[in-house]
mmCIF file of the N, C-alpha and C atoms, coordinates in Angstrom:
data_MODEL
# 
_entry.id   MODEL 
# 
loop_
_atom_site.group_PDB 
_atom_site.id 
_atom_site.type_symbol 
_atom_site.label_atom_id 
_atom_site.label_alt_id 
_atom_site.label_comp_id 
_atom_site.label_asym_id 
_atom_site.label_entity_id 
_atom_site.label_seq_id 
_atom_site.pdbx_PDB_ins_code 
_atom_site.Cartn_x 
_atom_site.Cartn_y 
_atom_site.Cartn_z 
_atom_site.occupancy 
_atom_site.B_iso_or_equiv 
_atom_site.pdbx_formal_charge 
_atom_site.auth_seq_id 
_atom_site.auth_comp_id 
_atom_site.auth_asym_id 
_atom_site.auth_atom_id 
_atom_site.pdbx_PDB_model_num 
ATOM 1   N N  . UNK A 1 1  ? 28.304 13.181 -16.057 1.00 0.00 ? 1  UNK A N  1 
ATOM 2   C CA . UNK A 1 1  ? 27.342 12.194 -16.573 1.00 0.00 ? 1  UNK A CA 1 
ATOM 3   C C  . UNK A 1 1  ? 27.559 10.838 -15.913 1.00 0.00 ? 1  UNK A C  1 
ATOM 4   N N  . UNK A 1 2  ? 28.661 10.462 -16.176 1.00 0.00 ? 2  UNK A N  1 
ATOM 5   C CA . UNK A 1 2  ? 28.980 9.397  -14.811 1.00 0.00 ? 2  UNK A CA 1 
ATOM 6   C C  . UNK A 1 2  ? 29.270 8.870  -13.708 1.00 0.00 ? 2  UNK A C  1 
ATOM 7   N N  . UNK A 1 3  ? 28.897 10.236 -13.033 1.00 0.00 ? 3  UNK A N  1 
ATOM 8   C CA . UNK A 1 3  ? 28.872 10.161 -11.797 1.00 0.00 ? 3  UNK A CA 1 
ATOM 9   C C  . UNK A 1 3  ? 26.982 9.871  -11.405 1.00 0.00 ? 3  UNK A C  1 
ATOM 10  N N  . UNK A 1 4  ? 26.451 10.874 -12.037 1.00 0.00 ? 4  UNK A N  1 
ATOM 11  C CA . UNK A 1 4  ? 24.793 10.488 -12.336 1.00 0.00 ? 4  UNK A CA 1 
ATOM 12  C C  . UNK A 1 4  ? 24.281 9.051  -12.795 1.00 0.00 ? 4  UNK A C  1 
ATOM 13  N N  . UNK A 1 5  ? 24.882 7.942  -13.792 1.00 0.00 ? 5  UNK A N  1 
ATOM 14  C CA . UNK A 1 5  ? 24.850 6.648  -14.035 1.00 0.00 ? 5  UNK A CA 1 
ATOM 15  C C  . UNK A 1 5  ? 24.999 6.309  -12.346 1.00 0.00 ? 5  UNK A C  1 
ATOM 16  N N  . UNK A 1 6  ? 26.264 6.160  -11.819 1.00 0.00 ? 6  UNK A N  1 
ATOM 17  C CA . UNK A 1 6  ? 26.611 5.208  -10.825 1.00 0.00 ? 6  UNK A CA 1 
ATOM 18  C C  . UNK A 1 6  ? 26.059 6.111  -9.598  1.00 0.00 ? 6  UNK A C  1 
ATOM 19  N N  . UNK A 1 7  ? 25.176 6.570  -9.400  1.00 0.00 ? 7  UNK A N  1 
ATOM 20  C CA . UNK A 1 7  ? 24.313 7.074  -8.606  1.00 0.00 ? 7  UNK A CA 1 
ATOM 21  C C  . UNK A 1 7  ? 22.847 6.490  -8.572  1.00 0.00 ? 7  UNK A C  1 
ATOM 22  N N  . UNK A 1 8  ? 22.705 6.644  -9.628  1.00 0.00 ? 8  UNK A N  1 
ATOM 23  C CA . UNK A 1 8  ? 21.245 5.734  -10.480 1.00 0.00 ? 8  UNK A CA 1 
ATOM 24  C C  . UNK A 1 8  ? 21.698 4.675  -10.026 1.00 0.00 ? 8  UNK A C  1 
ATOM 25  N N  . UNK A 1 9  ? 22.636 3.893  -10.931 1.00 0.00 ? 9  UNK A N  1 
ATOM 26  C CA . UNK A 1 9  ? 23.057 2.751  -10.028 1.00 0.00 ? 9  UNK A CA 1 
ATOM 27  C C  . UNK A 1 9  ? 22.923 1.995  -8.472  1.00 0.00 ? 9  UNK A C  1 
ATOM 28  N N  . UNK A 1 10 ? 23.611 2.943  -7.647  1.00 0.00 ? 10 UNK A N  1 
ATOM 29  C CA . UNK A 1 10 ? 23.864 2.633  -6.492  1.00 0.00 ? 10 UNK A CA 1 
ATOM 30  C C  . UNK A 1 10 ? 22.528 2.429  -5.612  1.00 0.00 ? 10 UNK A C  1 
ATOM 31  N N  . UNK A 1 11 ? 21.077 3.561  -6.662  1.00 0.00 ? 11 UNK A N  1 
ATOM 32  C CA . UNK A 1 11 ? 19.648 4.107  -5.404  1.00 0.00 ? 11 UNK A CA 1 
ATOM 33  C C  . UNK A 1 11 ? 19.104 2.682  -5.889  1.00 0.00 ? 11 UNK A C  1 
ATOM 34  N N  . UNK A 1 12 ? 19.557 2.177  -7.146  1.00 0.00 ? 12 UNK A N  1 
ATOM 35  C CA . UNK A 1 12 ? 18.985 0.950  -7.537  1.00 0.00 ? 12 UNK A CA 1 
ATOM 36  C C  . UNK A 1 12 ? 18.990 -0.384 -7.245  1.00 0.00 ? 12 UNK A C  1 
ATOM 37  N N  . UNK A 1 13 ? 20.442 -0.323 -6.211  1.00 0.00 ? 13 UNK A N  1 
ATOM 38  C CA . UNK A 1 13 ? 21.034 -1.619 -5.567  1.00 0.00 ? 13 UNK A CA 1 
ATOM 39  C C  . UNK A 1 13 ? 20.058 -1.180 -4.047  1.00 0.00 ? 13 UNK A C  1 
ATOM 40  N N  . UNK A 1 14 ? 20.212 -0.414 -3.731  1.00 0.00 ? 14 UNK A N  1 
ATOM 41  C CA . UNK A 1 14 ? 20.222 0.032  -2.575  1.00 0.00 ? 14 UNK A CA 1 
ATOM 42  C C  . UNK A 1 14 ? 18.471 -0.217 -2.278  1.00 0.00 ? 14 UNK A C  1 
ATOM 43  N N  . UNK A 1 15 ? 17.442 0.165  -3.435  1.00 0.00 ? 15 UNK A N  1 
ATOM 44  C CA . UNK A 1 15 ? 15.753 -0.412 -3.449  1.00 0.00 ? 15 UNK A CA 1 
ATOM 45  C C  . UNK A 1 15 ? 15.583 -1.275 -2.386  1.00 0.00 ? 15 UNK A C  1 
ATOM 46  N N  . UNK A 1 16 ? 15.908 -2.983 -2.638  1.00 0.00 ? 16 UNK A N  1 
ATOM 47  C CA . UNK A 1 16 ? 16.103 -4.393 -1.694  1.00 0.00 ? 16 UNK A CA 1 
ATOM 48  C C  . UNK A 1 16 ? 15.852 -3.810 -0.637  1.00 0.00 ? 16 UNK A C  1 
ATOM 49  N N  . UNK A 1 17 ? 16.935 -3.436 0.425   1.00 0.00 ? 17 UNK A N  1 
ATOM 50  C CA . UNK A 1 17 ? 17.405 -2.795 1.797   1.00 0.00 ? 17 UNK A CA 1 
ATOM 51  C C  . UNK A 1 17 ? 16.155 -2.025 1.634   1.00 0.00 ? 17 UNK A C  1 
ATOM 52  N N  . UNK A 1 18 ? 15.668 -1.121 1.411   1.00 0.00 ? 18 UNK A N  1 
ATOM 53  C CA . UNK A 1 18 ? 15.055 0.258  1.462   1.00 0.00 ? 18 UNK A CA 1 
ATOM 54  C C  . UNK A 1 18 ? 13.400 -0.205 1.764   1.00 0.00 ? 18 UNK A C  1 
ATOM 55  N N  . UNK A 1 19 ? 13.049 -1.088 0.605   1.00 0.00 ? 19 UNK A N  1 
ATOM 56  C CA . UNK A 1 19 ? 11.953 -2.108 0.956   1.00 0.00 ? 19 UNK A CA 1 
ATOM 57  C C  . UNK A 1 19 ? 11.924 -2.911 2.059   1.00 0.00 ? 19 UNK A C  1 
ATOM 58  N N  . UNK A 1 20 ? 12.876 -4.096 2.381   1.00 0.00 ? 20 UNK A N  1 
ATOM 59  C CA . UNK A 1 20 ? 13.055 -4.951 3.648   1.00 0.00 ? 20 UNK A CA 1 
ATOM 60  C C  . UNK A 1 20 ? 13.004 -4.051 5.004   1.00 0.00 ? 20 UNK A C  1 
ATOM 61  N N  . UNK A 1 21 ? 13.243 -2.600 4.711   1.00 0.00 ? 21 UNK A N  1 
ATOM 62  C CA . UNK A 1 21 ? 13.480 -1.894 6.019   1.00 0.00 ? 21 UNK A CA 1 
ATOM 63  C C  . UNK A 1 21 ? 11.649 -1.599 5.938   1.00 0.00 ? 21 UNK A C  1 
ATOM 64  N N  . UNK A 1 22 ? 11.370 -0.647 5.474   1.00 0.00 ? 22 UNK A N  1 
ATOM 65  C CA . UNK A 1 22 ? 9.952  -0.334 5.122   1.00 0.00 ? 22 UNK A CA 1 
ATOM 66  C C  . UNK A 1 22 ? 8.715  -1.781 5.843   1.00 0.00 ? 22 UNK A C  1 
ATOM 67  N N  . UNK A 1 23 ? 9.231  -2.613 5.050   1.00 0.00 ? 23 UNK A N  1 
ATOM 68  C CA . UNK A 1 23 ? 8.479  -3.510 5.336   1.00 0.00 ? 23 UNK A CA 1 
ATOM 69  C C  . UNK A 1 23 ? 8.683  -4.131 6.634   1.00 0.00 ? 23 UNK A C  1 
ATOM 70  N N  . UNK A 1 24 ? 9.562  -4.824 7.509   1.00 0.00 ? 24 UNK A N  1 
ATOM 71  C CA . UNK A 1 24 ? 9.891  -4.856 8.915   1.00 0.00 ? 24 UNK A CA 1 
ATOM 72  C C  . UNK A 1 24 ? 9.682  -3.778 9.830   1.00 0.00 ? 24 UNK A C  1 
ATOM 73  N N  . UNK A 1 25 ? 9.419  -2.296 9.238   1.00 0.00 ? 25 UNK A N  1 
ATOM 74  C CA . UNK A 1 25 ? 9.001  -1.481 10.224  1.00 0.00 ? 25 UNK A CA 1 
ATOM 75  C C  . UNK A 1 25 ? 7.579  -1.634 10.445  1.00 0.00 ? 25 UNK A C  1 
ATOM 76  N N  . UNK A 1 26 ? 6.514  -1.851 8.884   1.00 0.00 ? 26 UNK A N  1 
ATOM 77  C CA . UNK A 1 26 ? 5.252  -1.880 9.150   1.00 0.00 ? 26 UNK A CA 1 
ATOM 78  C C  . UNK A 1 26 ? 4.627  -3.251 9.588   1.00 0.00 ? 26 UNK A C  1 
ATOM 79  N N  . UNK A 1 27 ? 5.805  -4.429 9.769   1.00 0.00 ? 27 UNK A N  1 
ATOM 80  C CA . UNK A 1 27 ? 5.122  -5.489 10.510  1.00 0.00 ? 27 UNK A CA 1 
ATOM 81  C C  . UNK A 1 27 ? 5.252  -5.345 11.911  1.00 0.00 ? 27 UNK A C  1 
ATOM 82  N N  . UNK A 1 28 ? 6.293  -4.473 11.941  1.00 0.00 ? 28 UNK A N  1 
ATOM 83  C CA . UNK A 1 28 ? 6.626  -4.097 13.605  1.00 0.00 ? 28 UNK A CA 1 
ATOM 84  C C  . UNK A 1 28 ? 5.023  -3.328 14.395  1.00 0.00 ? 28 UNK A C  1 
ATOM 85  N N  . UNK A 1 29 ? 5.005  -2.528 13.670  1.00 0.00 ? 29 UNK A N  1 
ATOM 86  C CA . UNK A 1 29 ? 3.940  -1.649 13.765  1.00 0.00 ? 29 UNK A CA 1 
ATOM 87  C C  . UNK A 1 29 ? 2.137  -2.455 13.928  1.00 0.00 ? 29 UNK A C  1 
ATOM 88  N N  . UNK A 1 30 ? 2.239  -3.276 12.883  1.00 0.00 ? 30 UNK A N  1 
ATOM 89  C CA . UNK A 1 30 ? 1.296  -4.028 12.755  1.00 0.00 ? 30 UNK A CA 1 
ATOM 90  C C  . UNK A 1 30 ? 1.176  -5.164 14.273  1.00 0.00 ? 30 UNK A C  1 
ATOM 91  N N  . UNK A 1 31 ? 2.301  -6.175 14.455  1.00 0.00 ? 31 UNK A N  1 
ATOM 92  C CA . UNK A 1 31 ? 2.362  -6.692 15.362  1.00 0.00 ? 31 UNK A CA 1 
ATOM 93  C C  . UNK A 1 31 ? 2.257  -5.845 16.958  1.00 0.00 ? 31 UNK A C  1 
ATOM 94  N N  . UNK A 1 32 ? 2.499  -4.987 17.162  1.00 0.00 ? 32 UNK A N  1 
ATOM 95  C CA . UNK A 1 32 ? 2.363  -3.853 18.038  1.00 0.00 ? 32 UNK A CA 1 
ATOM 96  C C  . UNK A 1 32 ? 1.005  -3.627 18.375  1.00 0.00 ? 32 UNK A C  1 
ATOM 97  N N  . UNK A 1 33 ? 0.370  -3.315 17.307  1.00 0.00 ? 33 UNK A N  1 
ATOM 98  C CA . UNK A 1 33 ? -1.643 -2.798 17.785  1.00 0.00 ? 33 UNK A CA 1 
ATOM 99  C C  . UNK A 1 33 ? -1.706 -4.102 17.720  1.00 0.00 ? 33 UNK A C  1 
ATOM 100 N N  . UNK A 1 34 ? -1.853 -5.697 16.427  1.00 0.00 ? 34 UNK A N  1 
ATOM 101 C CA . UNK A 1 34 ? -2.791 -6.519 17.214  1.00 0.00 ? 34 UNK A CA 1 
ATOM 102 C C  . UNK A 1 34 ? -2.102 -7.162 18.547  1.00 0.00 ? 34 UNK A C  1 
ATOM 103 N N  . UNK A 1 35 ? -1.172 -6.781 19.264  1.00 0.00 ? 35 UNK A N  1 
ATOM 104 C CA . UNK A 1 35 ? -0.864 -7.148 20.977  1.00 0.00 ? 35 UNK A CA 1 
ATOM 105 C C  . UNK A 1 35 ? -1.479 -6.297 21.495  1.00 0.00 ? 35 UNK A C  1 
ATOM 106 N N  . UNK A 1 36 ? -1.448 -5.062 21.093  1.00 0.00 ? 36 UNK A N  1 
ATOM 107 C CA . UNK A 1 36 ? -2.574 -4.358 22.369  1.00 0.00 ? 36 UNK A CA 1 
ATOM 108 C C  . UNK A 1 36 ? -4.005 -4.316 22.079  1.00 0.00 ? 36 UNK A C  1 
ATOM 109 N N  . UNK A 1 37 ? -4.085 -4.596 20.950  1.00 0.00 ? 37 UNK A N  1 
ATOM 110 C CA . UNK A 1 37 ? -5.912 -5.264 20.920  1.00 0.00 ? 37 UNK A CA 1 
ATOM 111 C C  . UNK A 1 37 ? -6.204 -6.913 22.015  1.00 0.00 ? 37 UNK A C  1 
ATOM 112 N N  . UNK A 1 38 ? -5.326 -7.393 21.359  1.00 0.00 ? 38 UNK A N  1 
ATOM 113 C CA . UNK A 1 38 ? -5.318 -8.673 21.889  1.00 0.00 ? 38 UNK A CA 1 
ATOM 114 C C  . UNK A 1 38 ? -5.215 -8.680 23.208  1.00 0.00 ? 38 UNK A C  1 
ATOM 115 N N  . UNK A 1 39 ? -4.419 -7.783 24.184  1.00 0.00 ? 39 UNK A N  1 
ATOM 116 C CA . UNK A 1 39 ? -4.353 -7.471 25.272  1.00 0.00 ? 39 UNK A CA 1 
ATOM 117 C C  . UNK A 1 39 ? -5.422 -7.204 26.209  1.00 0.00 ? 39 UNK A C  1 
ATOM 118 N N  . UNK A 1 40 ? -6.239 -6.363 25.146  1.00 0.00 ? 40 UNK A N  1 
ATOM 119 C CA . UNK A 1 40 ? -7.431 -5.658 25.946  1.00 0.00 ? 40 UNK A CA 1 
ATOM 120 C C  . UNK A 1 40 ? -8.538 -6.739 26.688  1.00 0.00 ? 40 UNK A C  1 
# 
């Protein structure tokens, strides 16, 4: 049972990172097409 708490725990600290990554990949992505629009 408490190994399941501090697991819960840990995916819950860990959200922040998990989002900031998510999100810097899809501005990456984003910044990527409008340069090659912009390019054209």
């Amino acid at each position: 049972m408490g190994t399941i708490v501090g697991l819960a725990l840990l995916l819950q600290d860990q959200q922040p990172v998990l989002v900031a990554v998510l999100g810097s990949l899809a501005l990456v992505i984003v910044a990527c097409w409008f340069w090659l629009v912009v390019r054209k």
